[in-house]
C-alpha positions as CSV (number, residue, x, y, z in Angstrom):
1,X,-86.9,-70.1,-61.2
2,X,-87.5,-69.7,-57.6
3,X,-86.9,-72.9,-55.8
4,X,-89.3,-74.5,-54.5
5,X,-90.3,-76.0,-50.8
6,X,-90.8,-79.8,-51.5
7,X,-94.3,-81.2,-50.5
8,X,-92.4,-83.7,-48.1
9,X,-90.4,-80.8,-46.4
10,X,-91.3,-81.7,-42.5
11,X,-88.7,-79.9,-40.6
12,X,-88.7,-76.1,-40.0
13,X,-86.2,-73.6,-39.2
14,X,-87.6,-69.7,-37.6
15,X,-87.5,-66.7,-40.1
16,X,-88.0,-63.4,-38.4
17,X,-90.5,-64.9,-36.2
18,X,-92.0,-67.3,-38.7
19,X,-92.0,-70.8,-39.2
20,X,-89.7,-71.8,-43.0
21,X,-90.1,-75.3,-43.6
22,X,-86.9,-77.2,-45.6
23,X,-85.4,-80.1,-46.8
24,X,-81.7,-81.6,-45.5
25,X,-79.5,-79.9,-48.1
26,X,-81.3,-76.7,-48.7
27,X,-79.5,-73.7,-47.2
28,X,-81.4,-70.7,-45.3
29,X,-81.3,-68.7,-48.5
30,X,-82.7,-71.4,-50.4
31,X,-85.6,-72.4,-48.0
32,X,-86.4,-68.6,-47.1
33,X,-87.1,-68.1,-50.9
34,X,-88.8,-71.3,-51.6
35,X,-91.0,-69.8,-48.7
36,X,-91.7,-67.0,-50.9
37,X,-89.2,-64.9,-48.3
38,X,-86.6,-62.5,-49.9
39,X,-83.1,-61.9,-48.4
40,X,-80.8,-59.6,-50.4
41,X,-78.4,-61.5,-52.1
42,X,-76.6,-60.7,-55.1
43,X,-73.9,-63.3,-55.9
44,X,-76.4,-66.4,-55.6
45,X,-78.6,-67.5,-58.5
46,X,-81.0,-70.2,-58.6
47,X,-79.9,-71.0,-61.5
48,X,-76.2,-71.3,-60.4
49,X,-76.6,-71.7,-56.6
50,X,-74.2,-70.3,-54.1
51,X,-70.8,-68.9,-54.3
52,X,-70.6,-67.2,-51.0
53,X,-68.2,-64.0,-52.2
54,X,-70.7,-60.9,-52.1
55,X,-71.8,-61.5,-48.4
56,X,-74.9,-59.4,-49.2
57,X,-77.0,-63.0,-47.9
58,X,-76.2,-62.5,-44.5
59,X,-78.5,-63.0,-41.6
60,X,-78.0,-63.3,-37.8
61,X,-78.6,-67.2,-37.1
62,X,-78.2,-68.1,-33.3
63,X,-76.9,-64.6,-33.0
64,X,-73.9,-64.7,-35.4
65,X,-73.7,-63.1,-38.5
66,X,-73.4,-65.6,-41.6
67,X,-74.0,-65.4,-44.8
68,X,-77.6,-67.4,-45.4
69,X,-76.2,-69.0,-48.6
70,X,-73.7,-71.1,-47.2
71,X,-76.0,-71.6,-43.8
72,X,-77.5,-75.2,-43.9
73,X,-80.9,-75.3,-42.4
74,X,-81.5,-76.8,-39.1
75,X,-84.8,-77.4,-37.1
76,X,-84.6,-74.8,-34.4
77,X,-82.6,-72.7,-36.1
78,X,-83.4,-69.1,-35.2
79,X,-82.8,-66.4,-37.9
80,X,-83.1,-63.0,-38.4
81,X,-82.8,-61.2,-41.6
82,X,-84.0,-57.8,-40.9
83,X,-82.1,-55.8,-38.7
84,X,-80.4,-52.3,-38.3
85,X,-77.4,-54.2,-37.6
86,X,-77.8,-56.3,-40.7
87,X,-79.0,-53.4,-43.3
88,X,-75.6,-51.5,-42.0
89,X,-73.4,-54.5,-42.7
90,X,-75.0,-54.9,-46.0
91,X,-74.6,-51.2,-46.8
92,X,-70.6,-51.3,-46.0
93,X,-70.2,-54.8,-48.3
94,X,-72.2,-52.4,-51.1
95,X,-69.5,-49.6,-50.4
96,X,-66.7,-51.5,-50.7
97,X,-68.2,-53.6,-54.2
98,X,-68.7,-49.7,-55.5
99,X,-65.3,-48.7,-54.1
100,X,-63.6,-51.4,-55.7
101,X,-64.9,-51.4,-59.3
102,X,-65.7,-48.2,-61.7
103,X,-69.7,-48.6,-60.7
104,X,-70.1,-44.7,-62.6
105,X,-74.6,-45.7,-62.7
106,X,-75.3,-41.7,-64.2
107,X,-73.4,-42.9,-67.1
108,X,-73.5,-46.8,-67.0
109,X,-75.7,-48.9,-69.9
110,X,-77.1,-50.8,-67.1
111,X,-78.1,-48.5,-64.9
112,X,-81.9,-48.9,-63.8
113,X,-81.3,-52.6,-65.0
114,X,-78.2,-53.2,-62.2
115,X,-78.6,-55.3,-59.4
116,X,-75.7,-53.4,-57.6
117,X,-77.3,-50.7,-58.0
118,X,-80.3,-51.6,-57.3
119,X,-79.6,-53.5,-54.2
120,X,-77.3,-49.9,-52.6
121,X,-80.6,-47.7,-53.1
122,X,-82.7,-50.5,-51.2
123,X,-80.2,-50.0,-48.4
124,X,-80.3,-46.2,-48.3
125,X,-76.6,-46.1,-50.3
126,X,-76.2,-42.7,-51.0
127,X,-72.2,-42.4,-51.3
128,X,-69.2,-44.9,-50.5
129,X,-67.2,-44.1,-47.7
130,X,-64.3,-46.0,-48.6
131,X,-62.0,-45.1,-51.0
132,X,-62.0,-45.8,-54.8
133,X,-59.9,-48.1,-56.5
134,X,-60.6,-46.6,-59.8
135,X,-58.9,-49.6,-61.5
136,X,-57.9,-49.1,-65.4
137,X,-58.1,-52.7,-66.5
138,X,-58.0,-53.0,-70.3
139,X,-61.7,-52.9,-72.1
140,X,-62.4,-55.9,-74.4
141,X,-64.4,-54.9,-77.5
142,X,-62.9,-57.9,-79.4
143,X,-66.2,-60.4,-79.5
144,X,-68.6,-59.1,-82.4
145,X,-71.8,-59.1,-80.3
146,X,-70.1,-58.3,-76.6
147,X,-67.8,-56.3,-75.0
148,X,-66.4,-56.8,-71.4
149,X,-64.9,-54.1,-68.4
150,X,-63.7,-55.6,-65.8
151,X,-63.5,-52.6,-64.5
152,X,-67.3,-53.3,-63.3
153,X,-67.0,-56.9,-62.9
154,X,-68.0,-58.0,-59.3
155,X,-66.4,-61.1,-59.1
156,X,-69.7,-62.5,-58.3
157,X,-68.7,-65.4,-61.0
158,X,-72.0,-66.3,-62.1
159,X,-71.1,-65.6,-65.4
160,X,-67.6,-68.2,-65.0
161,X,-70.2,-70.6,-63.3
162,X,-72.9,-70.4,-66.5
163,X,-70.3,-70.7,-68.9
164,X,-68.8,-73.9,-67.0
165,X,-72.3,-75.6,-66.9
166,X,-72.7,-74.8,-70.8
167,X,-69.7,-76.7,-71.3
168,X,-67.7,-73.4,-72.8
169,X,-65.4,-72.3,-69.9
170,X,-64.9,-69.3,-72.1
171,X,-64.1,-66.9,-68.5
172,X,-62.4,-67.5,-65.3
173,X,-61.8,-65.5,-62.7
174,X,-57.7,-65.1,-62.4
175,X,-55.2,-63.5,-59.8
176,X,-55.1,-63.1,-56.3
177,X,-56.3,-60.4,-53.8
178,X,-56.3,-57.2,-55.0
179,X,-55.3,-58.4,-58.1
180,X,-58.3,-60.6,-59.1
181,X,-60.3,-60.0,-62.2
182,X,-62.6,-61.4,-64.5
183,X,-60.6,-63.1,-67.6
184,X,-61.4,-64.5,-71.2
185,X,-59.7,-68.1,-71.5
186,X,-59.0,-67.9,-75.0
187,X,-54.5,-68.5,-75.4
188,X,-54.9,-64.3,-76.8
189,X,-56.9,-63.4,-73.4
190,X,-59.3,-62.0,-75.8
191,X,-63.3,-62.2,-75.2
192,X,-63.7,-62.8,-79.4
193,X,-61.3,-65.5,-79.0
194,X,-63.7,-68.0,-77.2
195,X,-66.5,-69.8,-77.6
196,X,-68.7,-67.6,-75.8
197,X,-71.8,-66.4,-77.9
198,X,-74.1,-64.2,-77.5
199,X,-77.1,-66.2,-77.1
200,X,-75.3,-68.4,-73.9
201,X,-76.3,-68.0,-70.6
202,X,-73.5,-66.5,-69.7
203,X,-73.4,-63.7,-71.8
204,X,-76.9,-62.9,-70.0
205,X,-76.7,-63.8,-66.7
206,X,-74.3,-60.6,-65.5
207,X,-76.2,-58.6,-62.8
208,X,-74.0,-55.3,-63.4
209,X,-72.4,-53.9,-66.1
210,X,-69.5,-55.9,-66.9
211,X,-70.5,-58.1,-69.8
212,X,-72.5,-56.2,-72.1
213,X,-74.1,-56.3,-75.6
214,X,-72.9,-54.2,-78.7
215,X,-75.1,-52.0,-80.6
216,X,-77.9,-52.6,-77.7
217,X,-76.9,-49.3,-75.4
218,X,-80.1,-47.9,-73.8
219,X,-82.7,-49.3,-76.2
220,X,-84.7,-49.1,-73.3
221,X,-85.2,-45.5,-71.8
222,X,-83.5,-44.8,-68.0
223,X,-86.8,-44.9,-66.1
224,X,-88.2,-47.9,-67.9
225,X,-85.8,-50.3,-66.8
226,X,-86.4,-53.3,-64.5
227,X,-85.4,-51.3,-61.5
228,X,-86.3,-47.7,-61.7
229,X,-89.7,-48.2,-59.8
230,X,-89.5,-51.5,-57.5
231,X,-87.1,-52.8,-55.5
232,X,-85.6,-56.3,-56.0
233,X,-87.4,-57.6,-53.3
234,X,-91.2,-56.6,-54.9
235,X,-90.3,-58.6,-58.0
236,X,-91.3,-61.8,-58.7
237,X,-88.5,-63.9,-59.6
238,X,-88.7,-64.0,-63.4
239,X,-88.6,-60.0,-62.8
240,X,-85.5,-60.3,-60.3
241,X,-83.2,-62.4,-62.4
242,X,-81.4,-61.8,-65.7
């Protein structure tokens, strides 16, 4: 799933002090993990690419702060990705993803299996200091095999972005600001009244605990879940991804 430094990549870009060789095209995110080189990220997928709305991808290239997944690689580009500075940006984007959504992990189906989560422990989260949102959006238990709270949606839109590439368009993320939320397309606004089933990508492919699957809650034990014991950044990719 990872992708993958082409043979015929010549040109090379500087990673923390080593060498990441690319092709024109490939952003700093993309070549630094074809190098086998993790940078947190949480909103790009190699399956979808980049959408550029968590932030969590950013390095300091040239000695600016930018988000590696919309950074195009250059020769002589010099990048860092491991900082204090950059682990204490990262930690404030987590606190405000937590702050905005209801991210309760003690009782959450996904917790242990959360990327949010997972990603705020690697960066020595232990509370949001901004205040919460605590948004009551309405729960959609109207699809037989799903149900959806946007209360925990992230806007990361990787779900919107798989359903678009399966042809379904069955969510969309609507409003403005504040106001944004993840939204079923269907002329009812209900999930049930798509096409989305529960064997698309896009039913799959949500890192937190927004999209869910019925009669499914915690098949697998909390602390035998993907996350319990490694950080995101020992997996392999198969491991990483949903």
């Amino acid at each position: 799933m990872r992708p993958t430094t082409p043979p015929f990549a010549s040109e090379t870009f500087t990673l923390d002090e080593e060498s990441i060789p690319f092709v024109p095209g490939q952003t700093v995110l993309e070549a630094a993990l074809a190098a086998g080189r993790y940078i947190p990220h949480l909103c790009w997928h190699p399956e979808m690419g980049n959408h550029g709305s968590c932030r969590l991808c950013v390095v300091e290239a040239n000695g600016r702060i930018q988000a590696s997944c919309a950074l195009p690689a250059q020769p002589g580009l010099q990048v860092v990705s491991k900082s204090e500075t950059l682990t204490r940006v990262r930690r404030t984007l987590l606190e405000m993803l937590f702050a905005e959504g209801n991210h309760f992990c003690p009782g959450c189906e996904k917790s242990g299996d959360c990327l949010l989560q997972a990603l705020a422990y690697a960066h020595g989260m232990t509370a949001s200091h901004f205040d919460p949102f605590y948004p009551q959006r309405r729960i959609d238990a109207s699809h037989p095999d799903l149900w959806l709270d946007p209360n925990r949606c992230i806007l990361c839109g990787l779900c919107v972005r798989a359903s678009l590439a399966e042809g379904k368009e069955a969510l969309v993320i609507g409003g403005r600001g504040i106001a944004s939320r993840l939204l079923a397309t269907s002329a009812s606004g209900r999930l049930g009244d798509t096409a989305l089933a529960a064997t698309d990508r896009a039913a799959r492919i949500c890192p937190v605990g927004a999209l869910n699957f019925k009669a499914a809650g915690f098949t697998t034990p909390i602390g035998k879940r993907r996350f319990d014991h490694r950080p995101p950044e020992a997996m392999s990719d198969k491991e990483r991804y949903t």
